[in-house]
ROVEXNU-7638 format. One record per residue (C-alpha): residue number from 1; residue in one letter; x, y, z. Coordinates in steps of 0.5 Angstrom, whole numbers. Each point is the difference from the previous one (the first is absolute). Layout:
BEGIN
+-----+---------+-------+-------+-------+
! num ! residuo !    c1 !    c2 !    c3 !
+-----+---------+-------+-------+-------+
! NUM !       A !     X !     Y !     Z !
...
+-----+---------+-------+-------+-------+
***
This chain:
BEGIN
+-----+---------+-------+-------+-------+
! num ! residuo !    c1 !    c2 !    c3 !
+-----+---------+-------+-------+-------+
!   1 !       X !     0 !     0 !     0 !
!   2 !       X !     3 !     7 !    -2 !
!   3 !       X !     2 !     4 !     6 !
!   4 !       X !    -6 !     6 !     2 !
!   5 !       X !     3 !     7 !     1 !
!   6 !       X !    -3 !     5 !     4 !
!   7 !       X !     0 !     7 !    -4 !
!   8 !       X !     3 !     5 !     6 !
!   9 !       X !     0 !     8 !    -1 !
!  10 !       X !     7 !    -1 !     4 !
!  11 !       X !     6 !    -3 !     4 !
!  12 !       X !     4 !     1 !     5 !
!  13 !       X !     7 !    -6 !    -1 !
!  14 !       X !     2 !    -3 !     7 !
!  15 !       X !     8 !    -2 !    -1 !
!  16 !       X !     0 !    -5 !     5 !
!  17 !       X !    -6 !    -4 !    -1 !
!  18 !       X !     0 !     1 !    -8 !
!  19 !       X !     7 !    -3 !     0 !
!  20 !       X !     3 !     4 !    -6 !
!  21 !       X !    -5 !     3 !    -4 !
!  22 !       X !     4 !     5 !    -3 !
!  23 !       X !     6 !     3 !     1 !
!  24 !       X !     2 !     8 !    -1 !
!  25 !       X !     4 !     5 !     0 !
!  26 !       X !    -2 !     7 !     4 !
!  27 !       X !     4 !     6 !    -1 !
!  28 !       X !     1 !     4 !     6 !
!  29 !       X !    -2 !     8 !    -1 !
!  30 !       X !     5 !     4 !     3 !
!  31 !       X !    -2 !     8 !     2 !
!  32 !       X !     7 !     4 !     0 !
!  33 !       X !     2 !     8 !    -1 !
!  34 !       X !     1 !     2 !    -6 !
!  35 !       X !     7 !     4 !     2 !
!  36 !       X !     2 !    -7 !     3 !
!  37 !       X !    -2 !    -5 !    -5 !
!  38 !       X !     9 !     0 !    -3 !
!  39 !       X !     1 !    -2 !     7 !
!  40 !       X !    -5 !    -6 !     0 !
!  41 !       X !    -4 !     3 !     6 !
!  42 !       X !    -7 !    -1 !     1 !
!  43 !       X !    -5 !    -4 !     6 !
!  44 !       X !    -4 !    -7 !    -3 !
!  45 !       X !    -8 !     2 !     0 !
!  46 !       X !    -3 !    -5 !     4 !
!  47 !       X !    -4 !    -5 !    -4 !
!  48 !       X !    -6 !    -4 !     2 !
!  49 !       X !     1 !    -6 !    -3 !
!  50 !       X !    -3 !    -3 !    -7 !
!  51 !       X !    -6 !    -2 !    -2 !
!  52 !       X !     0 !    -5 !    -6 !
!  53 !       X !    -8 !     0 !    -2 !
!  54 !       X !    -2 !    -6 !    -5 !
!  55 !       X !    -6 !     3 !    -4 !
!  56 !       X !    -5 !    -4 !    -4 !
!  57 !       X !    -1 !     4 !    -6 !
!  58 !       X !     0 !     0 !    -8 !
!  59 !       X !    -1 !    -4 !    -5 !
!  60 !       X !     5 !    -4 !    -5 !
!  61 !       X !    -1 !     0 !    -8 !
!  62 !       X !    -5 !    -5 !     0 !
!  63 !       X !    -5 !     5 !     5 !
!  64 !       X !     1 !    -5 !     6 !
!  65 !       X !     1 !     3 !     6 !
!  66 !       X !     3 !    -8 !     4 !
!  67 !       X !     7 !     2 !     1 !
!  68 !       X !     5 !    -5 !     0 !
!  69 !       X !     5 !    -1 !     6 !
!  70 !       X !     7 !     3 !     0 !
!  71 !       X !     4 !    -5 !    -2 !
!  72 !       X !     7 !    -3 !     2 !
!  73 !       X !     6 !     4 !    -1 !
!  74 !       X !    -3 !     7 !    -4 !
!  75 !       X !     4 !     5 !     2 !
!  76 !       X !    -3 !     7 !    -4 !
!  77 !       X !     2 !     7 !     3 !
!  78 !       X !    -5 !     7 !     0 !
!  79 !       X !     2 !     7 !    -1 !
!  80 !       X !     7 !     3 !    -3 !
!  81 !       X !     6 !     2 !     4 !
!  82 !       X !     3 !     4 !    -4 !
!  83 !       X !    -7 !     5 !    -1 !
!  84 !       X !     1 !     7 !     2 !
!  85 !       X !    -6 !     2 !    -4 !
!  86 !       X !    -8 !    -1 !    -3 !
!  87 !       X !     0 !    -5 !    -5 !
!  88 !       X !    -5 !     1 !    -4 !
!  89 !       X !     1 !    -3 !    -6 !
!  90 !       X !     1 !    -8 !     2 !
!  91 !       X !    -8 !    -2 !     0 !
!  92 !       X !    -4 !    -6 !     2 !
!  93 !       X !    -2 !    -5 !    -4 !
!  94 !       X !    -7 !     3 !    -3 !
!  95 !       X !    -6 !     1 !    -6 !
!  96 !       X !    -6 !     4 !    -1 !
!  97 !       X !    -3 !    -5 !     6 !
!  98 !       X !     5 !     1 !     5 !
!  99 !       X !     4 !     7 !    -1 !
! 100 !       X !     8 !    -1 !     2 !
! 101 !       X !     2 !     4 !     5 !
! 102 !       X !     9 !     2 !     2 !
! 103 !       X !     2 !    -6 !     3 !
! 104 !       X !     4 !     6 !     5 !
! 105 !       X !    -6 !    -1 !     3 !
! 106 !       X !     2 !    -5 !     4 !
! 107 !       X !     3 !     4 !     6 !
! 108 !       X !    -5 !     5 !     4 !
! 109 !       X !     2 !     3 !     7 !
! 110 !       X !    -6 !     2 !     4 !
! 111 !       X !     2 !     6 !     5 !
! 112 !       X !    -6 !    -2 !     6 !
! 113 !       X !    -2 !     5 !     3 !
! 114 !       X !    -7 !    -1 !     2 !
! 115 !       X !    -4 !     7 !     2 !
! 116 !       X !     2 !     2 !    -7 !
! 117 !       X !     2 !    -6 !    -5 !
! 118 !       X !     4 !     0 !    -7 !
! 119 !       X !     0 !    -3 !    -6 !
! 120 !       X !     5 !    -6 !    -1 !
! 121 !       X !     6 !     2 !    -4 !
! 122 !       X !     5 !    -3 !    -4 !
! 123 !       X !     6 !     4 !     3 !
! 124 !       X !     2 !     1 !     6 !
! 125 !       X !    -3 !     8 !     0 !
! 126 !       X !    -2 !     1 !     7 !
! 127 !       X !     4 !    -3 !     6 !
! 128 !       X !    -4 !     5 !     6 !
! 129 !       X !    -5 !    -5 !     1 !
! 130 !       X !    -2 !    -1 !     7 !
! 131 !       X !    -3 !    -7 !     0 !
! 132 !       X !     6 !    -3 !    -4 !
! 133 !       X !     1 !    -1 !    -7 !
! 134 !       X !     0 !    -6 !    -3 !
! 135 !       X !     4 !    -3 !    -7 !
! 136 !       X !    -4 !    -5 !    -3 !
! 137 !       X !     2 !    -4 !    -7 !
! 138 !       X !    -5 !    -5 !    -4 !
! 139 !       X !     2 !    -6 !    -4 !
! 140 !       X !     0 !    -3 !    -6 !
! 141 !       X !    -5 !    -5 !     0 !
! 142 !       X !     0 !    -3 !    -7 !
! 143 !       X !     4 !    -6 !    -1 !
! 144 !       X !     3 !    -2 !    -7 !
! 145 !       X !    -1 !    -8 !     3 !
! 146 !       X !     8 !    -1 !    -3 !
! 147 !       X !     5 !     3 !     3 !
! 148 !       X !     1 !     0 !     8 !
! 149 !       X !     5 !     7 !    -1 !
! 150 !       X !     2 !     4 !    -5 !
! 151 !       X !     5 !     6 !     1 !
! 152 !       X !    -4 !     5 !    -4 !
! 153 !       X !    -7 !    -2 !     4 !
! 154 !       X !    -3 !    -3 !    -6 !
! 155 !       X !    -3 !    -6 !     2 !
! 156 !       X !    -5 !     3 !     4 !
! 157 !       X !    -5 !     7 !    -1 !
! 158 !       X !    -4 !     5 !     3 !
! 159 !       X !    -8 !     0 !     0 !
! 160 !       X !    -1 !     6 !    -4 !
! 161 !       X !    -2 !     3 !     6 !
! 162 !       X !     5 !    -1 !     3 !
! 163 !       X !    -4 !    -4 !     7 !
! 164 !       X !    -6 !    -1 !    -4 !
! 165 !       X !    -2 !    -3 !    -8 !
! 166 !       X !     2 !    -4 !    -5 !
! 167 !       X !     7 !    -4 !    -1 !
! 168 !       X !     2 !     1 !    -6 !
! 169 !       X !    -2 !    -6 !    -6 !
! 170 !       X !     8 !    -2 !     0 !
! 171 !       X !     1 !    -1 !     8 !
! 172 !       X !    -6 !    -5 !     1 !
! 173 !       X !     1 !    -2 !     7 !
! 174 !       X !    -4 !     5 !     5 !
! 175 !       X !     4 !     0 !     7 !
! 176 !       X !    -2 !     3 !     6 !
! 177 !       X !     1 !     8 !     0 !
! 178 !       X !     6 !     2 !     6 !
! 179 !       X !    -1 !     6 !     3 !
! 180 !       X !     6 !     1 !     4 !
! 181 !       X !    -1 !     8 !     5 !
! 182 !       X !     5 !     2 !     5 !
! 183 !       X !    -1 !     6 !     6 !
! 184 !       X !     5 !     4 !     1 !
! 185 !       X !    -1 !     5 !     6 !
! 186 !       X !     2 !     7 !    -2 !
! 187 !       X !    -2 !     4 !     5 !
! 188 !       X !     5 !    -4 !     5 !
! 189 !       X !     5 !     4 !    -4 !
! 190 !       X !     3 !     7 !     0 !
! 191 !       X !     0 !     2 !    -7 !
! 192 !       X !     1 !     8 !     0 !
! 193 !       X !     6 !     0 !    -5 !
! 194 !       X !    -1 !    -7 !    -2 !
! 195 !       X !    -3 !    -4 !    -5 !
! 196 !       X !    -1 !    -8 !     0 !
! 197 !       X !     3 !    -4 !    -4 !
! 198 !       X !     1 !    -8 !    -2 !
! 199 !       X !     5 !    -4 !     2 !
! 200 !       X !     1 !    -1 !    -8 !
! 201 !       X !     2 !     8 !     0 !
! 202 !       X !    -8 !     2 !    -3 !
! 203 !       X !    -3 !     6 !     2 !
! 204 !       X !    -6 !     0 !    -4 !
! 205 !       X !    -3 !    -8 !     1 !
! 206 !       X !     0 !    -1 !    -7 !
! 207 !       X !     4 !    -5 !     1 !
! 208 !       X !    -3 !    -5 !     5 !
! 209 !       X !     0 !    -7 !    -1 !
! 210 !       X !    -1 !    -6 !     2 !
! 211 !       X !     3 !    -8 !    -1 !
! 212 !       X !    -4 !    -6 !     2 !
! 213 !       X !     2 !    -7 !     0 !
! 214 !       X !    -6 !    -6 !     0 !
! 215 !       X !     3 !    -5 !     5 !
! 216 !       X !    -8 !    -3 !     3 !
! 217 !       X !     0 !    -7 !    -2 !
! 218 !       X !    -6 !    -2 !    -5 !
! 219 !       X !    -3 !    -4 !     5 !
! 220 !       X !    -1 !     6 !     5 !
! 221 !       X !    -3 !     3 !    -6 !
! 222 !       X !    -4 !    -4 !    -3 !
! 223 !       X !    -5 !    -2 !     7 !
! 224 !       X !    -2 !     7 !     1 !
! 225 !       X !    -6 !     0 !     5 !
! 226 !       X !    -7 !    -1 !    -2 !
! 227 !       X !    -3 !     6 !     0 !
! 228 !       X !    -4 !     2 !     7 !
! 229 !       X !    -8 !    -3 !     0 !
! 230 !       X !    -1 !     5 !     5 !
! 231 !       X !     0 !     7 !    -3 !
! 232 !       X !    -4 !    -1 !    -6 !
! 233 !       X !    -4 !     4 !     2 !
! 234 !       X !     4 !     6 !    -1 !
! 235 !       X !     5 !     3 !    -6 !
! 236 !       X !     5 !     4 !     2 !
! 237 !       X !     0 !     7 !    -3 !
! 238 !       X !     8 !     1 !     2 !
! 239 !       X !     5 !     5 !     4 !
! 240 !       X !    -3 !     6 !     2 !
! 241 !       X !     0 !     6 !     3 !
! 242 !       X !    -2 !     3 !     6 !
! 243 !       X !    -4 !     7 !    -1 !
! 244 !       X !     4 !     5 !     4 !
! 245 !       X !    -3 !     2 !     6 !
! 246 !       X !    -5 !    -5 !    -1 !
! 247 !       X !    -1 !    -8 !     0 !
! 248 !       X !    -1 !    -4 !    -6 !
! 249 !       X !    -6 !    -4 !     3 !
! 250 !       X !    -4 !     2 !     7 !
! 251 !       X !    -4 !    -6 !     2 !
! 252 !       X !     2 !    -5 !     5 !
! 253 !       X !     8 !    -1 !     1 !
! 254 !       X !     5 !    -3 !     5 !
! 255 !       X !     7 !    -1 !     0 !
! 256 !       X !     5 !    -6 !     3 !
! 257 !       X !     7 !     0 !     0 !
! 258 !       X !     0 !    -8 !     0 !
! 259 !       X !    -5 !    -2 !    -4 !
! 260 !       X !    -1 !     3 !    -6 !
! 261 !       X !    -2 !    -5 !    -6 !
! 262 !       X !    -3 !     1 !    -6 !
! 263 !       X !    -6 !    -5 !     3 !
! 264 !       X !     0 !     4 !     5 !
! 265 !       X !    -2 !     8 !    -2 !
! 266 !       X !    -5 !    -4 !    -6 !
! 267 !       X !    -4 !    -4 !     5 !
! 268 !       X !     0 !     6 !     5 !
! 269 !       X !    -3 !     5 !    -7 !
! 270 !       X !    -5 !    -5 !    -2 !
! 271 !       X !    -5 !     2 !    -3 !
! 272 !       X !     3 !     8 !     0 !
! 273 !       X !     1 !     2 !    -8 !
! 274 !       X !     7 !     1 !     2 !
! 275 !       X !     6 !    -3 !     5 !
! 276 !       X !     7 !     3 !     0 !
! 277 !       X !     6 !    -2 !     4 !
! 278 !       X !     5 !     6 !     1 !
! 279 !       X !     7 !     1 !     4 !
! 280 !       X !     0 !    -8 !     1 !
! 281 !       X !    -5 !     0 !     6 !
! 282 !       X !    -6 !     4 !    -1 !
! 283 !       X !    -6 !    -1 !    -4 !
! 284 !       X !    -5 !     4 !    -2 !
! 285 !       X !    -8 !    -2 !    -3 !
! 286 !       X !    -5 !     5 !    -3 !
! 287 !       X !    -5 !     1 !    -5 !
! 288 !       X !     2 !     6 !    -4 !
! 289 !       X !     8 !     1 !    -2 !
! 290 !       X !     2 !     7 !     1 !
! 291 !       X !     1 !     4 !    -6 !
! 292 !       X !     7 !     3 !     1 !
! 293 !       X !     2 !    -8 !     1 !
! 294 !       X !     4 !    -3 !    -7 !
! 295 !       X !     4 !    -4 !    -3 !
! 296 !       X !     6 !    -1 !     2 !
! 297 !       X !     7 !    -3 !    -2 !
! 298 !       X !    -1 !    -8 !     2 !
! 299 !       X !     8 !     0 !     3 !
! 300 !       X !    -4 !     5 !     6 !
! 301 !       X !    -4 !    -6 !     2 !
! 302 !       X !     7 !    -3 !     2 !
! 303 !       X !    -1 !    -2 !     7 !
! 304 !       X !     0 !    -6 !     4 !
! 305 !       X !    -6 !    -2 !     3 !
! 306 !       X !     1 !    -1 !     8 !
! 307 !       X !    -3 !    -7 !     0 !
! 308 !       X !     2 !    -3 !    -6 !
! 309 !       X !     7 !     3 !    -3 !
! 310 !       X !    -2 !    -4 !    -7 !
! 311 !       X !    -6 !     5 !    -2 !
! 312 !       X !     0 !     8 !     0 !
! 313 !       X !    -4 !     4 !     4 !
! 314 !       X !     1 !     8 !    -4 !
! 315 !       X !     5 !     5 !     3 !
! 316 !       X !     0 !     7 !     3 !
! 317 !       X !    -5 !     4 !    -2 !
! 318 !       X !    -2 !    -6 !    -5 !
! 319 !       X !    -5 !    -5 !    -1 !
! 320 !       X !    -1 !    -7 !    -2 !
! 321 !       X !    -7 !     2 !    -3 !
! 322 !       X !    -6 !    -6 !    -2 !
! 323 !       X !    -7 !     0 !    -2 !
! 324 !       X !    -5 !    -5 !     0 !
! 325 !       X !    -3 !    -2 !    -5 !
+-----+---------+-------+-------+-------+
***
């Protein structure tokens, strides 16, 4: 009998009880004033960690959406080292159906700032970011179904929306889309007279990139779990906002520091139109969403859930959003 997956919005990877799913390569992203950047002098910003997420999205040339698993030994890195500018010129596969987009678009930084957000961008344009500022890179998600690795990356291609839509008609083999995002505390840093810079001499963050390695055992990944039977009764909407000043939802609530499960904040919401999960430990039920709520980048949703580190349970002034059906 074929394997049955669960269609997830996003994961969070657990290194030590997924074995080693993936192995990657983190830049560090260094403040330094720039009167002492000849004399190598700076302060390492803080980091809090990476969150990997594995997203069910796209289709392969044939307009199936079942993604095969990653095999053994594929290698393939995302993002260009050497880019110091835009690249608007090295597009996606496309046609009149699925417009191609610059395959620049691969790297977005996010300046969080909750009281006044900003729209993502694909260079490092503003560090004065009160809630941090996070570099975030999509991966090639389309597979030649040949080769393992190539030098120039062509054994594999984007969607040609990068994180979302069709592979193109030589690259037949759907993957899992890899979303990789890494916070950095800017604000712990001093910046008057300085500037951030990555540990690869980048000033802009055009050259953010990424390598992976899939080393999971095919066995792992070919006896995924059958999907939950308890929650057919609600579809997920994604990650979203809190309003500012506001919440999402204002029906019943609770929250518990031990004991947060998907299977537990569904059957408290039972019967609400709406069922969130935020910040790994609350809940919220309601039968109204509060307009000033919206869609949300899935890798917000990250956090663990503080009874079961296998699921996640939204973030910091964000939720994992469900409606019943």
């Amino acid at each position: 009998m074929a394997p049955t997956w669960s269609l997830m919005v996003a994961t969070t990877m657990v290194f030590n009880l997924v074995q080693p799913a993936f192995g990657s390569w983190r830049m560090s992203c260094s403040v330094a004033q720039m009167s002492r950047i000849a004399e190598a002098g700076g302060e390492v910003s803080p980091n809090g960690g990476m969150a990997v997420c594995y997203l069910g999205r796209g289709m392969d040339a044939a307009d199936s959406t079942l993604a095969a698993p990653f095999p053994k030994g594929l290698r393939f890195l995302s993002g260009n080292n050497n880019a110091r500018s835009y690249d608007a010129n090295t597009m996606t596969y496309g046609n009149e159906t699925y417009p191609s987009v610059p395959v620049a678009n691969r790297v977005t930084f996010a300046c969080v700032d909750y009281n006044n957000p900003r729209p993502e961008t694909h260079y490092m344009s503003d560090t004065n970011c009160p809630n941090g500022m996070r570099a975030q890179i999509t991966f090639q998600s389309c597979w030649d179904g040949v080769n393992s690795y190539k030098n120039d990356q062509s054994h594999m291609a984007y969607l040609y929306g990068i994180d979302n839509g069709i592979c193109p008609p030589t690259y037949p083999i759907l993957l899992t889309v890899l979303f990789i995002e890494v916070p950095y505390a800017v604000v712990d840093i001093i910046q008057d007279g300085g500037k951030f810079v990555f540990a690869n001499g980048d000033e802009t963050g055009y050259g953010f990139h990424r390598g992976d390695v899939a080393a999971c055992s095919l066995n792992f990944l070919n006896t995924p779990p059958l999907p939950y039977p308890g929650n057919d009764h609600y579809k997920s909407l994604g990650c979203y906002t809190e309003p500012t000043d506001a919440r999402a939802l204002t029906g019943n609530s609770y929250s518990s520091t031990t004991d947060m499960t998907a299977e537990a904040y569904i059957g408290f919401c039972a019967g609400s139109i709406y069922a969130a999960v935020e910040y790994a430990s609350e809940c919220y039920c309601g039968s109204d969403l509060n307009s000033g709520s919206v869609p949300a980048p899935p890798a917000d949703c990250a956090m663990t859930c503080s009874g079961d580190l296998w699921e996640v349970c939204g973030g910091s002034r964000r939720i994992n959003l469900y409606q019943r059906n």
